[in-house]
C-alpha positions as YAML, in Angstrom:
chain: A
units: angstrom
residues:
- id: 1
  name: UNK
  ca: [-75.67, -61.88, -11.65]
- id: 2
  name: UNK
  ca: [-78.41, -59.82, -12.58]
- id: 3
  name: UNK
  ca: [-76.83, -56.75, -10.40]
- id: 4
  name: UNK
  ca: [-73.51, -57.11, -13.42]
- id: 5
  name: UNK
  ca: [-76.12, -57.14, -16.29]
- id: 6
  name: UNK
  ca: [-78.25, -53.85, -14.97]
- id: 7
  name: UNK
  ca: [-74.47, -51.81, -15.55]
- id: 8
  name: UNK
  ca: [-72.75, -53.99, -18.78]
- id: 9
  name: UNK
  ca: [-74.44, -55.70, -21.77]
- id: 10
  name: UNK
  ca: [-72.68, -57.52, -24.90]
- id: 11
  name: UNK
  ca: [-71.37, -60.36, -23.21]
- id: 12
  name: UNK
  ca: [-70.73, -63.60, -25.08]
- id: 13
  name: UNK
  ca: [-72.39, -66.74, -23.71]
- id: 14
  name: UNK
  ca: [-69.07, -67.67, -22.88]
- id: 15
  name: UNK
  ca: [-68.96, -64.76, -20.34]
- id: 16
  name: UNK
  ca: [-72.27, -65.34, -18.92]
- id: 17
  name: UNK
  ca: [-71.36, -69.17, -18.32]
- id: 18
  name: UNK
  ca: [-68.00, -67.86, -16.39]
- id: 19
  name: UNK
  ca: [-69.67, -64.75, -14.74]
- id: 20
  name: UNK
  ca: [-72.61, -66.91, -13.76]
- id: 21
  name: UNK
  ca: [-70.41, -69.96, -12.48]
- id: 22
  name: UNK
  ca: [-68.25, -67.46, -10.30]
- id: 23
  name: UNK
  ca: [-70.33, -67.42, -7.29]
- id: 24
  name: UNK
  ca: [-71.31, -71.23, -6.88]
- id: 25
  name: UNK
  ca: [-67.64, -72.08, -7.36]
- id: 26
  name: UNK
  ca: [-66.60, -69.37, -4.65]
- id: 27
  name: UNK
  ca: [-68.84, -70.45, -2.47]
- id: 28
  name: UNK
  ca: [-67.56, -74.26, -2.34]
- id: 29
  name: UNK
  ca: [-64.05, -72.94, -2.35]
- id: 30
  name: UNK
  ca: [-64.93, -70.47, 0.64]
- id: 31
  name: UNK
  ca: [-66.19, -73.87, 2.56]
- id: 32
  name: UNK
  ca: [-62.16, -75.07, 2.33]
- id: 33
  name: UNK
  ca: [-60.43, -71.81, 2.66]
- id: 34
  name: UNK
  ca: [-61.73, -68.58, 4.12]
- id: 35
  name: UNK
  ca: [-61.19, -66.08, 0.89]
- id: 36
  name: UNK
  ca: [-64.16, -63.82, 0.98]
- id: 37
  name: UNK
  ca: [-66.06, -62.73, 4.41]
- id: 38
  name: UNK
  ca: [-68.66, -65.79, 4.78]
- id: 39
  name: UNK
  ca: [-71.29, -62.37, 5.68]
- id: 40
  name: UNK
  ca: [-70.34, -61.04, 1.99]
- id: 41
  name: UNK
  ca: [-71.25, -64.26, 0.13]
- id: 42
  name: UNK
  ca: [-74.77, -63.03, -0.10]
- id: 43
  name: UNK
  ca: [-73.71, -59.95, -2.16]
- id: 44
  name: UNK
  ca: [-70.90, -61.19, -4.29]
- id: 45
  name: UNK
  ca: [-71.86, -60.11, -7.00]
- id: 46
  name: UNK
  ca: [-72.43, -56.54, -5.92]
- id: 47
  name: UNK
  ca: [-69.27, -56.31, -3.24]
- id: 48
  name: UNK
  ca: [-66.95, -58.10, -5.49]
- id: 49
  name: UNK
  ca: [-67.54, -58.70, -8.74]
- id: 50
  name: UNK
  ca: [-69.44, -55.20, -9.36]
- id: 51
  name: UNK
  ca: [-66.80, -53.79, -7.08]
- id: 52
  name: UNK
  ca: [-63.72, -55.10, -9.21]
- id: 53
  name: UNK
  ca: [-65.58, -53.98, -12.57]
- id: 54
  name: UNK
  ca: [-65.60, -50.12, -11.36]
- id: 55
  name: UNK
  ca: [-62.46, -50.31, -13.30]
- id: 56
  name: UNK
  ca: [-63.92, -51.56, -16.57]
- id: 57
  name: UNK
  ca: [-66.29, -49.00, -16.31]
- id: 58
  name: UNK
  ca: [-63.86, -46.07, -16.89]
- id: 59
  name: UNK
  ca: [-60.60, -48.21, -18.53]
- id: 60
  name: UNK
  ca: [-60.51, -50.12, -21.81]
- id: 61
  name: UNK
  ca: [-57.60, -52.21, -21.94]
- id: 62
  name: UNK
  ca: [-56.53, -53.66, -25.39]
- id: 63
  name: UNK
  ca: [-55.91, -56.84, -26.72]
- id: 64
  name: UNK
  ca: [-52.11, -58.03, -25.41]
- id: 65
  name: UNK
  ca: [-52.38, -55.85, -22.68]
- id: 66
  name: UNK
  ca: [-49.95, -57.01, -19.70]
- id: 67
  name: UNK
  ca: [-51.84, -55.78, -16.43]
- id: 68
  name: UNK
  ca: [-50.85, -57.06, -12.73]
- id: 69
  name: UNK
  ca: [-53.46, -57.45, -10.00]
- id: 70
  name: UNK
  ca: [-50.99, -56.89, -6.69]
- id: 71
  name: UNK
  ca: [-52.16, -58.51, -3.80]
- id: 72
  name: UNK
  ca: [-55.31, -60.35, -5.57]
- id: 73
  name: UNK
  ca: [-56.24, -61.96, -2.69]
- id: 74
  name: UNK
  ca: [-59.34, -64.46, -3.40]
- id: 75
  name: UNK
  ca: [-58.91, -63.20, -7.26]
- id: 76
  name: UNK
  ca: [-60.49, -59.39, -6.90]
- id: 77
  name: UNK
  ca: [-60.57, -57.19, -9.30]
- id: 78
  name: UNK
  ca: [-58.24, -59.39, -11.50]
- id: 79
  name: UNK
  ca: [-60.38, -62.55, -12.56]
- id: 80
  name: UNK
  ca: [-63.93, -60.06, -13.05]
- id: 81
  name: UNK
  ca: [-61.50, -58.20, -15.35]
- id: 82
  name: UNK
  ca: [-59.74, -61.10, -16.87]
- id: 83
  name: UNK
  ca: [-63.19, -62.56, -17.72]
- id: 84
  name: UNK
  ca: [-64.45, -58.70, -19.09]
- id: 85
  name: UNK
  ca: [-61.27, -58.66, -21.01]
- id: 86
  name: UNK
  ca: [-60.48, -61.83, -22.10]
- id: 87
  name: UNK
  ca: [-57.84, -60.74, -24.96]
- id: 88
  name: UNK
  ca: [-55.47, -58.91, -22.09]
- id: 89
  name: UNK
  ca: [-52.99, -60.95, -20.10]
- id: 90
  name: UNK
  ca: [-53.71, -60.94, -16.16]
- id: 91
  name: UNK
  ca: [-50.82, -61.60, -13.75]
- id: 92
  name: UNK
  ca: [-51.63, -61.78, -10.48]
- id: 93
  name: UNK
  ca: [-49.36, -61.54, -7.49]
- id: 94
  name: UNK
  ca: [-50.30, -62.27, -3.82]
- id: 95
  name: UNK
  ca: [-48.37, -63.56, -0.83]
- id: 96
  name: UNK
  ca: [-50.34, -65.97, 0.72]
- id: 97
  name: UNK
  ca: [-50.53, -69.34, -1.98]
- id: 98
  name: UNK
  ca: [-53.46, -70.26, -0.53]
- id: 99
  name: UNK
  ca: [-55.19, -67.75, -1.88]
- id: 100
  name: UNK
  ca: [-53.64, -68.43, -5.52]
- id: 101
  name: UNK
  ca: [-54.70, -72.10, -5.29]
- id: 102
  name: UNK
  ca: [-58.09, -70.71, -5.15]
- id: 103
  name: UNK
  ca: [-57.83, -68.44, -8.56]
- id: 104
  name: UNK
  ca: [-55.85, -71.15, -10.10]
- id: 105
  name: UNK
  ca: [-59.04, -73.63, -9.27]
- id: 106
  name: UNK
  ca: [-61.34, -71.35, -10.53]
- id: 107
  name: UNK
  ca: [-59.14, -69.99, -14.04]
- id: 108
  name: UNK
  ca: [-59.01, -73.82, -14.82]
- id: 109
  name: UNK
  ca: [-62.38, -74.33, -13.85]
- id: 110
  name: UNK
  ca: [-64.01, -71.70, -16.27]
- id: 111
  name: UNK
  ca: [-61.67, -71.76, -18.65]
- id: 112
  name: UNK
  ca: [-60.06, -68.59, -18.03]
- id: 113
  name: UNK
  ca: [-57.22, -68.78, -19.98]
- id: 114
  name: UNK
  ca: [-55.84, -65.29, -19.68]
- id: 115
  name: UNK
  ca: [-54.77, -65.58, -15.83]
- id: 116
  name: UNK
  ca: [-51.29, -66.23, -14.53]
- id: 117
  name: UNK
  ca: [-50.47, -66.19, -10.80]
- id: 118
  name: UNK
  ca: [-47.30, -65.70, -8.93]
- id: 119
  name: UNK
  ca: [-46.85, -66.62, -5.25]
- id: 120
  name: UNK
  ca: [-44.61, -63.29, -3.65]
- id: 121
  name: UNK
  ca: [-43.93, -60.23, -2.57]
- id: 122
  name: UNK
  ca: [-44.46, -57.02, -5.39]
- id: 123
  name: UNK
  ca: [-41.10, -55.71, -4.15]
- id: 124
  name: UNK
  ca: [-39.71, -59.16, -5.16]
- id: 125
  name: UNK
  ca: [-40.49, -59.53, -8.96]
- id: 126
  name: UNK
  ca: [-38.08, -58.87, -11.26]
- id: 127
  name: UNK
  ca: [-37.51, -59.11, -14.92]
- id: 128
  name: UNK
  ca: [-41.03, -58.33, -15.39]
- id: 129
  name: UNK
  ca: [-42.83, -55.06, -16.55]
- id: 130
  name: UNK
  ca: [-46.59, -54.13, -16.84]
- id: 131
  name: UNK
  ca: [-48.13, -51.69, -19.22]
- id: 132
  name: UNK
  ca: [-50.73, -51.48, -15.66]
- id: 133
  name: UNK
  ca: [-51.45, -52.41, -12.41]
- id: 134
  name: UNK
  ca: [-54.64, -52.85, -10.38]
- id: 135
  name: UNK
  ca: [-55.12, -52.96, -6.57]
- id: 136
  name: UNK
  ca: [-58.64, -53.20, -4.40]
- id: 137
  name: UNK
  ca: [-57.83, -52.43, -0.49]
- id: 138
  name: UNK
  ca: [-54.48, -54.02, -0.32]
- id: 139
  name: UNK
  ca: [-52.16, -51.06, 1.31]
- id: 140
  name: UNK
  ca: [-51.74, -47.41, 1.77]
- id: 141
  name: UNK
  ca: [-51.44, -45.36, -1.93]
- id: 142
  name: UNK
  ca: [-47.63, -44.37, -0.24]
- id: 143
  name: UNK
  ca: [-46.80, -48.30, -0.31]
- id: 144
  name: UNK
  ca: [-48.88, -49.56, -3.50]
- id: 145
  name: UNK
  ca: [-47.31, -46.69, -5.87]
- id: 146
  name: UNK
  ca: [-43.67, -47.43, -4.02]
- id: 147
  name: UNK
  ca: [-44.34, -50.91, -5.19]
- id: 148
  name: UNK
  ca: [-46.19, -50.44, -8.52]
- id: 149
  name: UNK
  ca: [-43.97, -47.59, -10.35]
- id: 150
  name: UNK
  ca: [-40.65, -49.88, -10.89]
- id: 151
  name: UNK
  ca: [-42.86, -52.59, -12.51]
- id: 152
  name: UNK
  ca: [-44.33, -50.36, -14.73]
- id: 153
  name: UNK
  ca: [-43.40, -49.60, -18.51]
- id: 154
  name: UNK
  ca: [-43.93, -46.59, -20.45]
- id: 155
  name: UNK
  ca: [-47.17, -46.38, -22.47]
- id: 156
  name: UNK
  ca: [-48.91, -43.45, -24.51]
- id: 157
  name: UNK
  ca: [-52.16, -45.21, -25.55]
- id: 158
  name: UNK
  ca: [-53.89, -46.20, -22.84]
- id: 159
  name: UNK
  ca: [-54.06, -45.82, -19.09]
- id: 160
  name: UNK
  ca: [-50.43, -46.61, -18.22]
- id: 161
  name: UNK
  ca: [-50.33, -46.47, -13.84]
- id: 162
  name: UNK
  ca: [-52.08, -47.37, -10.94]
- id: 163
  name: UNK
  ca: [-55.51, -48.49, -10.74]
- id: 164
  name: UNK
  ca: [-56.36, -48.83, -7.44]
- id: 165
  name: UNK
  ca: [-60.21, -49.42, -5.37]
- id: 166
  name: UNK
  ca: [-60.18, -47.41, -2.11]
- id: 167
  name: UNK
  ca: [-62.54, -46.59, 0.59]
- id: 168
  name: UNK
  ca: [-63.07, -44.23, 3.15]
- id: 169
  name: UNK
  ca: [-61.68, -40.71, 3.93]
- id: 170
  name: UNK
  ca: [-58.73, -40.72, 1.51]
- id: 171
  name: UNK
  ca: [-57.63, -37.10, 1.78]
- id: 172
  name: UNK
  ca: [-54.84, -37.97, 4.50]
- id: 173
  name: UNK
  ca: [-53.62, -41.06, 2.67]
- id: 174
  name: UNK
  ca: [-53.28, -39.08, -0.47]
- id: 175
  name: UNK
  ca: [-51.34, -36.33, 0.89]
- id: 176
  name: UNK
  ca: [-49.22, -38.93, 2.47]
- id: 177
  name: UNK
  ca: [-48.09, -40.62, -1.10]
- id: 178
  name: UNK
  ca: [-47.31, -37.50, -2.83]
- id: 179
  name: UNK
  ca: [-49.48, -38.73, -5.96]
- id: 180
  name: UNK
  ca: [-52.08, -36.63, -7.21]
- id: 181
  name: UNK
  ca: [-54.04, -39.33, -8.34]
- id: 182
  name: UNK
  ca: [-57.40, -38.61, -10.79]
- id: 183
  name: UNK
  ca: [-60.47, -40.07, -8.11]
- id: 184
  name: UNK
  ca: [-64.33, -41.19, -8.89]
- id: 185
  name: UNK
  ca: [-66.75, -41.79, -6.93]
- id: 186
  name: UNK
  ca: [-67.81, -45.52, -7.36]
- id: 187
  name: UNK
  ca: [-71.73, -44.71, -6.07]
- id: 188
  name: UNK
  ca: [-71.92, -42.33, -9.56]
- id: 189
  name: UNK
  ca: [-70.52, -44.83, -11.97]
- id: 190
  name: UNK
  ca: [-72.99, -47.63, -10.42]
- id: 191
  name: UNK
  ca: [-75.74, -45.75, -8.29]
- id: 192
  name: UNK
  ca: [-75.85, -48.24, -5.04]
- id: 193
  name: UNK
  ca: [-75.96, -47.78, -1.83]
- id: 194
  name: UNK
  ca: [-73.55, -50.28, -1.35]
- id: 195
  name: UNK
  ca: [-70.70, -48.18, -2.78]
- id: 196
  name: UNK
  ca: [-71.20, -44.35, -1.10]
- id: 197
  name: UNK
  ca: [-67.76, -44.15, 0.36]
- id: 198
  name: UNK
  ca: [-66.25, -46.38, -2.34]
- id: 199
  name: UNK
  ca: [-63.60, -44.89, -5.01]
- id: 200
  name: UNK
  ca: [-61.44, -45.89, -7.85]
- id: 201
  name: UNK
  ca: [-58.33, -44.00, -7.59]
- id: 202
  name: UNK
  ca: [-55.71, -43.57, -10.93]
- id: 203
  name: UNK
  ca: [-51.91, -42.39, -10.32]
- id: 204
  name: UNK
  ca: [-50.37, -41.96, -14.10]
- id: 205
  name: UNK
  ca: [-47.02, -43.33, -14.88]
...
């Protein structure tokens, strides 16, 4: 917890409760069902929660804000965000329900109030639109923007596309999506070791 307090201040005590609770409760859902690498427990904070909040960093999203976390997995980035933000509405999407039983657990747990989940496919929503969507890891930029761009609706004030948490050498995979996506280096928004290598990727609407 400390590691999320050295980069972000002005919490409420509300948000230092949820923040602070996320970790025990992860860990005793982790015992049940394998969500986050049993070797990364150690660092949650600093490989998740840090991780997912790379995008709060450099985005402010507003109050009603409709943002979808495709393929959440275990919850990352979209419950750190929903609990940074809690005036914006959090969807998120992931295939395997498993998973979702685990953010559902912890939402109801911490009272996080601004979460919905939905058990499928991106390709298979419909009737739905998002003002943005946020990714960490899940797929190639080619697939995620294929996925992301019909689910997105047209915004001028604020960041209306793809944000998306990448690592590695990205220059093939961005040539390969035909995006010319805006790119930071995680390691100079937080200075850690732990994220050299690490980016936050944005492809406009």
């Amino acid at each position: 917890m400390e590691i999320i307090e050295k980069y972000f201040s002005d919490f409420t005590p509300k948000q230092i409760q949820q923040f602070s609770e996320l970790k025990p409760l992860y860990e005793e859902w982790n015992s049940k069902i394998n969500v986050i690498s049993r070797k990364d427990m150690d660092n949650f904070y600093l490989h998740h929660v840090l991780h997912s909040l790379a995008i709060a960093a450099n985005f402010e999203f507003k109050s009603g804000d409709n943002i979808m976390d495709l393929g959440c997995g275990g919850g990352f980035p979209g419950v750190p965000l929903a609990i940074f933000f809690p005036d914006v509405n959090f969807h998120l999407v992931d295939s395997i329900n498993k998973k979702l039983n685990v953010v559902r657990a912890v939402c109801t747990e911490l009272e996080i109030n601004n979460v919905t989940t939905e058990h499928c496919r991106a390709e298979e929503i419909k009737n739905k639109k998002f003002d943005c969507i946020v990714s960490r890891a899940v797929a190639p930029l080619k697939d995620l923007w294929k996925w992301s761009k019909p689910l997105l609706q047209k915004r001028r004030d604020m960041a209306n596309g793809l944000i998306c948490l990448k690592g590695g050498d990205l220059t093939t995979e961005i040539f390969e999506s035909g995006c010319k996506p805006h790119v930071w280096e995680i390691d100079k928004i937080f200075p850690e070791a732990y994220f050299k290598d690490k980016f936050l990727l944005y492809q406009k609407l």
